[in-house]
C-alpha positions, 0 to 999 in steps of 0.5 A, spaced: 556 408 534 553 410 541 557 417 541 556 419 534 548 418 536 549 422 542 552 427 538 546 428 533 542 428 539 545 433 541 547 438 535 539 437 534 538 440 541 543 444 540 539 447 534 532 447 536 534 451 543 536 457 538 531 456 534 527 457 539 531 462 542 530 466 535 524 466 534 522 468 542 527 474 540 524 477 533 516 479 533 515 475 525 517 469 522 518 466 515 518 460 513 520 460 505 522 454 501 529 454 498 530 448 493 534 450 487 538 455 490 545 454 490 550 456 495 552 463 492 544 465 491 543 463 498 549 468 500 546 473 495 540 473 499 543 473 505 548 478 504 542 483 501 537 481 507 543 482 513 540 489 516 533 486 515 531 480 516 535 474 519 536 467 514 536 460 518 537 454 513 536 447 517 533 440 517 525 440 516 525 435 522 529 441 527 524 446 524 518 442 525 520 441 532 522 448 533 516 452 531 511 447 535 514 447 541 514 454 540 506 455 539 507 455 532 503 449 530 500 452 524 506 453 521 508 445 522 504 443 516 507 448 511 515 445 512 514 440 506 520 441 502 527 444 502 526 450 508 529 456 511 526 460 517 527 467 517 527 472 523 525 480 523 522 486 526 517 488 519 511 486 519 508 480 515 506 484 509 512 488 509 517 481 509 514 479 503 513 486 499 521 485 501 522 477 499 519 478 492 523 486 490 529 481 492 528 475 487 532 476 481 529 474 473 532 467 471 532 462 466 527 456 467 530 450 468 528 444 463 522 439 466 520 446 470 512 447 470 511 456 466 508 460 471 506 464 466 505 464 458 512 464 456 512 469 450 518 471 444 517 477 441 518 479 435 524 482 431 532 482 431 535 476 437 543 477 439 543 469 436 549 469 431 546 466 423 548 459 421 545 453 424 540 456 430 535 458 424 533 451 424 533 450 430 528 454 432 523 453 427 523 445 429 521 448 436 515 453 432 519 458 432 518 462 427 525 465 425 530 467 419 534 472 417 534 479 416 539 485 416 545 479 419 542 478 424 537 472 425 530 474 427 523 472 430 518 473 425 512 474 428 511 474 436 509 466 439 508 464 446 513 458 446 510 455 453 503 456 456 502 456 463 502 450 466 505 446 461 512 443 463 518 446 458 522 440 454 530 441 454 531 443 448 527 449 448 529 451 456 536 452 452 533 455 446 530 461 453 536 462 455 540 463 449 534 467 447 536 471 454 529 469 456 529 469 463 521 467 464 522 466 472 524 469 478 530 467 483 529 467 490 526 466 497 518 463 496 515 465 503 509 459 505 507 462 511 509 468 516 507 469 522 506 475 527 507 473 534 504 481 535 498 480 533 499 471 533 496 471 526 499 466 520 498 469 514 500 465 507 502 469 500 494 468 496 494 474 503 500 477 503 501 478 495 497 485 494 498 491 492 500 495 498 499 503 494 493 501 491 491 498 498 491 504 501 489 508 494 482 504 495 482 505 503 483 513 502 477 512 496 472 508 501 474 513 508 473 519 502 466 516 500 464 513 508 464 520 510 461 524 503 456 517 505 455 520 513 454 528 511 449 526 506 445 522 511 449 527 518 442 529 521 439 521 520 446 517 522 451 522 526 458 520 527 464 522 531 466 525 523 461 529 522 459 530 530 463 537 530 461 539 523 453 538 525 454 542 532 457 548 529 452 548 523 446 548 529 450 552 533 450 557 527 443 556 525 440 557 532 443 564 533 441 566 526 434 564 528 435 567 535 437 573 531 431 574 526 426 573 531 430 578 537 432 573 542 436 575 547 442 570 548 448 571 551 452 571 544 446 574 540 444 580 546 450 585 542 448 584 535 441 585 537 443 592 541 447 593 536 441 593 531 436 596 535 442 602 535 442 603 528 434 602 527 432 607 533 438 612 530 436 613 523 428 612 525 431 620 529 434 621 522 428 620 518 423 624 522 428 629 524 429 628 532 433 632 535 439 628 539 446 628 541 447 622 535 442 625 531 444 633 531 451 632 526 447 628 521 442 634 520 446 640 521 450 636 515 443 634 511 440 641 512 447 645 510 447 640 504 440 643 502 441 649 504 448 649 499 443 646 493 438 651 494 442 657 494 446 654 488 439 653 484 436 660 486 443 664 484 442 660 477 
């Protein structure tokens, strides 16, 4: 009796010491309940999680002990049931995206509480005619027969959210091919070591594309927000803009009242070229710039009169 005590003692040891290890090894834990999955979903699962996560499944009094005295205190309350722990390298809200795309739909086992309503809808069913027909409509189904085929009258809600399913009609689902719920691992609570932040699924369970969709939205009318008000209310959004616009502004008003500055002496040069040049044109001032343009504008006229005189 006193060796197979010291051999539970230490196959406890055992398994703590590589929990612990585990959980020191990998930057996210989860721990997720298993109760109803049999032998063959758990290898599914494990087959299909292999390159991204790591599935431990062992005694609530190991993982209490592990994840205590590895820090993880919060998560202690959360072993409660039937559990696993899962390792990996994704983030928190990626393991859970990945944990929920994984549950495959099922039937509802009888005495289970719907999640949801559970919904028959109307038209043909793959049930053969014959004796069902009763059958269903002793369960407020509204059925019968139609082209050979035994049909659902009009669409009814079987279960409500909330009620528990009798025997009878958990068959009558599953015969129907109405699977309602879906089979996998339900996360409780996952830990990121990174940030040393626990998160539950009411957390976790969002929408990670309109998240970023609404996040996008909220930046693009931040920033309309901050150009409306950016002489009030500056930021390092719209500090570059804000400066190139002044820097474009006060050269335009250097410009306008012919005020030399290293970037507007060019142009201003420029303009009084142009400006003094067709002054000498206008008043007919002699000048190397000037004496081309004459001599073209009096053979012009000369050309016109001559034309006009010989007419």
């Amino acid at each position: 009796m006193k060796k197979r005590v010291k051999r539970a003692k230490e196959w406890k040891k055992e398994q703590v010491s590589a929990i612990k290890d585990l959980i020191g090894a990998y930057k996210t834990v989860g721990i997720a309940k298993i109760r109803g999955l049999g032998a063959k979903q758990l290898q599914r699962i494990r087959k299909e999680f292999r390159e991204k996560a790591k599935l431990r499944v062992s005694k609530n009094s190991v993982i209490s002990i592990s994840v205590g005295e590895s820090g993880l205190t919060d998560m202690v309350d959360f072993v409660d049931d039937q559990m696993a722990l899962i390792f990996t390298d994704m983030d928190a809200f990626e393991l859970y995206k990945v944990m929920e795309e994984g549950k495959l739909p099922a039937p509802i086992k009888a005495g289970a509480v719907a999640p949801r309503d559970i919904i028959i809808e109307e038209g043909p069913t793959s049930l053969k005619p014959g004796p069902i027909v009763g059958e269903l409509q002793n369960l407020g189904i509204p059925a019968g027969i139609a082209g050979g085929k035994v049909v659902i009258k009009q669409r009814n809600v079987a279960v409500e959210e909330g009620e528990r399913v009798s025997p009878a009609l958990a068959e009558m689902l599953a015969r129907l091919e109405i699977h309602p719920i879906k089979e996998g691992l339900d996360l409780c609570a996952v830990y990121d070591s990174e940030e040393g932040v626990l998160f539950t699924p009411d957390v976790l369970h969002i929408d990670l594309s309109k998240y970023f969709s609404d996040v996008k939205e909220v930046a693009k009318a931040a920033f309309s927000l901050a150009s409306h008000i950016k002489y009030d209310y500056p930021t390092r959004y719209t500090i570059g803009d804000l400066l190139s616009e002044a820097g474009e502004k006060s050269q335009a008003l250097a410009l306008d009242i012919a005020y030399p500055t290293p970037l507007t002496i060019n142009p201003l040069i420029q303009k009084a070229y142009s400006n003094a040049k067709n002054l000498s044109m206008n008043a007919c001032i002699y000048e190397r710039e000037t004496m081309v343009y004459l001599l073209s504008k009096a053979c012009s006229r000369a050309q016109n009169l001559a034309a006009y005189l010989g007419s």
